[in-house]
N, C-alpha and C positions, 0 to 999 in steps of 0.2 A: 506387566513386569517393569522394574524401576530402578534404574541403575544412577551413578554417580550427573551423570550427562541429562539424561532425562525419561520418560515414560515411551514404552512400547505403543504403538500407535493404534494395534488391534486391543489395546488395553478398553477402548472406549467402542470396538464395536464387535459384534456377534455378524453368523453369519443370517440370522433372521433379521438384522437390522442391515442388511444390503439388498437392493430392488435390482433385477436383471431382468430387462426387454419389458418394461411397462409402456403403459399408455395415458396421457394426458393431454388435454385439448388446451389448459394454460395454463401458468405459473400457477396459480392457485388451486387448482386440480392435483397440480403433480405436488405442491406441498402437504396438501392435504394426506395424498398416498402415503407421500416420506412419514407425515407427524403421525395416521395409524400406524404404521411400524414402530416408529420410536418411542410410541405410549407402554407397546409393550415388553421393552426392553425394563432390564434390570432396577436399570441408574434411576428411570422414569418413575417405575413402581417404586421405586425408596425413595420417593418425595413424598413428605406429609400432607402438603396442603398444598397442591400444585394439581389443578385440573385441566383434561384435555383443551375445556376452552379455553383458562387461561393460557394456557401457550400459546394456545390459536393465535389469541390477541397479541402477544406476545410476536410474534412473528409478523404478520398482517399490519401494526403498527412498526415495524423496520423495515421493510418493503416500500408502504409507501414514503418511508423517508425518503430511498433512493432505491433501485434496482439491485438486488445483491449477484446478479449476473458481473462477473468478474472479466468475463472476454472468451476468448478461444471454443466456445460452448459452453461453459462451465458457469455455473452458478451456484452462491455459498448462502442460500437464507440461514437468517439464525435469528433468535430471541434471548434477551436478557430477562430473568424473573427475578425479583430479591428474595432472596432465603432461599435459591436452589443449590444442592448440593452436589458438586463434581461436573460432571458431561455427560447430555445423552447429543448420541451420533446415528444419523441414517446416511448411507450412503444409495444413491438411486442414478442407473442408467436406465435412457427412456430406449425405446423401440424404434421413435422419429423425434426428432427434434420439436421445440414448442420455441414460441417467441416469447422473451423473458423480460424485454426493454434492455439488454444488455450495454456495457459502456460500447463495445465494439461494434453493435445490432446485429450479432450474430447469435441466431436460435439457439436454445443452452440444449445438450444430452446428456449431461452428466451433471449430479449436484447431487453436495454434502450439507446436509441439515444438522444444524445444531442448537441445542438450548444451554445456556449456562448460567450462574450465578450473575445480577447485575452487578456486586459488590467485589466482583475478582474479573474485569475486562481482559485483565494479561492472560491468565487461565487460556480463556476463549481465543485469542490473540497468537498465543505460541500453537494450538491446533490447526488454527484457520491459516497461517503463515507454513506448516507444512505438509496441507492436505495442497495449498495452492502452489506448491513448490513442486510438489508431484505431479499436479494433475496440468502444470506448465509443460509438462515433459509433453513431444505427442506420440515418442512408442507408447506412454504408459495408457496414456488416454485412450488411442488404437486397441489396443488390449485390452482394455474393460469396454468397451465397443462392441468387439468379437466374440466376448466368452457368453455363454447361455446360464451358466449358472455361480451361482454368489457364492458357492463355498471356492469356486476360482478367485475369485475377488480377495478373498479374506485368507486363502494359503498364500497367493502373490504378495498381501502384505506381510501375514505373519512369519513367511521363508528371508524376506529382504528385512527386516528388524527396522525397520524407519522406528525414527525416535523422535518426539516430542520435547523440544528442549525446556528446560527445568527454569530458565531466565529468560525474559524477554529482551533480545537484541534490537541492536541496528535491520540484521537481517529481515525481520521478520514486520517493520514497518515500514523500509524505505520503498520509493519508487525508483522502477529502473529507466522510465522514461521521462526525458528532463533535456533542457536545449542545451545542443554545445556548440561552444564557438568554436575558431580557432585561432590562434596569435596574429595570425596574418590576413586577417577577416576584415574588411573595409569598417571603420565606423558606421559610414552611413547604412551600412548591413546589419552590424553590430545592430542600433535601432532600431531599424523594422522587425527585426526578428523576436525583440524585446516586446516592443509592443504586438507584435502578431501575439503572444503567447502571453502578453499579461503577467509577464513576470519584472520583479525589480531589483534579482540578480541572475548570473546565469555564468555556468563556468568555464573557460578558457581551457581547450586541452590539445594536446600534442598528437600528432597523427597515431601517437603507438595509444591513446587512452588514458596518457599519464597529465594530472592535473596541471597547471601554472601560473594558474590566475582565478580570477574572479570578477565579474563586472558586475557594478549595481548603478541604478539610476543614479544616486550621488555622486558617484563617480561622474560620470555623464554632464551634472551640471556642473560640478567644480572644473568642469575643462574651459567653462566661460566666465566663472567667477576668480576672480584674484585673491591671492591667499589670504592678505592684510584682512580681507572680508572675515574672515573666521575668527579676529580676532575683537570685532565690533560687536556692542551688545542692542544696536538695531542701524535700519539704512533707510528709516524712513526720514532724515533728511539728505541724501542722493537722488536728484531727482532727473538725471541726464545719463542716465549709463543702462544698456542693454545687455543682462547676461548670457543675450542668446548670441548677441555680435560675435564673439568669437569663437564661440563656439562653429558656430556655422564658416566660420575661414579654416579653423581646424580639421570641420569635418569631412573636406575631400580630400587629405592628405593623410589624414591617421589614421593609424589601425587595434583592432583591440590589445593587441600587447603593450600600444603607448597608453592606455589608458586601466587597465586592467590593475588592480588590487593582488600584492604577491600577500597577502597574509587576509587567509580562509582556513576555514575547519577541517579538517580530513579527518576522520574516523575509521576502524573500520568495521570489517562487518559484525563483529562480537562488541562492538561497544555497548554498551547499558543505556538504560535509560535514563539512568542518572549523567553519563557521560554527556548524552546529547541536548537532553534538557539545560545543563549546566552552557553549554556553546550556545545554543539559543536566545535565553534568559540572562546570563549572570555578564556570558563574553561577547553578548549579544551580536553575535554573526546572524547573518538574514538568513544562509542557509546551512545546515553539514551534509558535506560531500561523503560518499561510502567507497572505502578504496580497497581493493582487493587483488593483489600481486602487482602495487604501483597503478594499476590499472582503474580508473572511476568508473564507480558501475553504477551506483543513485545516488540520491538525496533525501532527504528530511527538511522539511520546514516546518513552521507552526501549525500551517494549515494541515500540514500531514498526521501530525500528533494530534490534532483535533478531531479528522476525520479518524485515522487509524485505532485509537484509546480511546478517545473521550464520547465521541459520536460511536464505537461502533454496535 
């Protein structure tokens, strides 16, 4: 069913394409299980020229790109095919847990298999963004845990209408976990914390969540460089001047507010993807922040559009 907003979420799955209480010894066992279900699903059978083992392969090469174990138990394998038409969906709870290589190394029990078109990633992207919005919940997760049979599974969704949104948001790529300072955070904190995490921005925010700032590496060095400097077009005849000098006299007195950038991105969480790419690329901010009742809740960066769209 398909409404202004977006698609019914049992739209793409039956209750013969949901696994309750199996058993697998590892990832590749238990996909195997999910992919004979999903071969004989609908969506599967209405592909022309799409073979079981091409999907295999299909799946089996995005695996070893990276673990599709997402965290919390869960795991999302999927395959991209060119010339597949719409979604095929399995949903499968195991019996015991398997080890998946997850990001968190915690054993997956639950996972949603998916195939979809290589040529429409957002498709895949708005499904995968709210099966993992669900299965972040841990009553829901508890619940499909407990039930013994899959037509439970599939009246819990089809009673609750989850809906599949029709656009690809901010929502559905950002990350919710990302460093935050605070205004009154030491420099010399400020840095370590930067480099602990290899990042070279990171954003400033007030005890209630609400944003302020923004720190990036440049910032950082222009605290030792003089301004005149920015207006020279080279310094390779200076050959007596240390930019790290003042910095380091700075750096046991200041704190991130003195140093902190007030003009950053905020979006929020219905932005487009046009909106963010545009912040990126054109207003080129390092990062956009996702703000949701005043409140920062993630980020976007490049690397996240790359893994999230381009890679996934």
């Amino acid at each position: 069913m398909e409404n202004e907003t977006g698609t019914s979420l049992v739209q793409y799955l039956a209750p013969e394409q949901i696994l309750v209480g199996i058993e697998a010894h590892d990832r590749y066992d238990l996909m195997s299980q999910m992919l004979d279900a999903l071969v004989k699903s609908p969506s599967f059978r209405a592909q022309a020229n799409v073979s079981r083992e091409q999907a295999w392969q299909a799946l089996v090469e995005r695996e070893k790109k990276q673990s599709t174990g997402i965290g919390d138990g869960v795991a999302f394998p999927h395959g991209r095919i060119p010339g597949y038409k719409g979604l095929s969906v399995c949903l499968a709870v195991l019996k015991h847990p398997v080890d998946y290589g997850s990001i968190d190394g915690k054993p997956v029990q639950i996972a949603c298999m998916m195939l979809a078109p290589e040529e429409q990633p957002a498709l895949a992207l708005r499904l995968y963004s709210k099966v993992a919005e669900l299965l972040a919940d841990k009553a829901i997760r508890d619940y499909f845990l407990s039930v013994t049979d899959a037509s439970a599974i599939y009246d819990y969704l089809r009673e609750r209408e989850f809906t599949v949104e029709t656009t690809l948001t901010a929502r559905d790529i950002m990350r919710s976990d990302f460093l935050k300072l605070s205004p009154e955070m030491p420099l010399q904190d400020v840095t370590h914390l930067m480099m602990r995490h290899r990042v070279e921005a990171a954003a400033v925010l007030e005890k209630d969540e609400s944003i302020v700032g923004m720190i990036t590496c440049d910032d950082l060095f222009r605290l030792g460089v003089p301004e005149f400097f920015s207006h020279l077009q080279s310094v390779a005849f200076i050959r007596e001047f240390d930019p790290f000098e003042k910095y380091f006299l700075n750096e046991g007195k200041a704190c991130a507010k003195d140093v902190m950038s007030r003009d950053f991105a905020a979006l929020p969480l219905e932005a487009t993807m046009l909106e963010i790419v545009f912040a990126l690329t054109v207003q080129k901010y390092p990062k956009v922040y996702i703000v949701k009742d005043d409140k920062c809740i993630g980020v976007i960066d490049r690397t996240t559009v790359l893994d999230r769209i381009i890679n996934f």
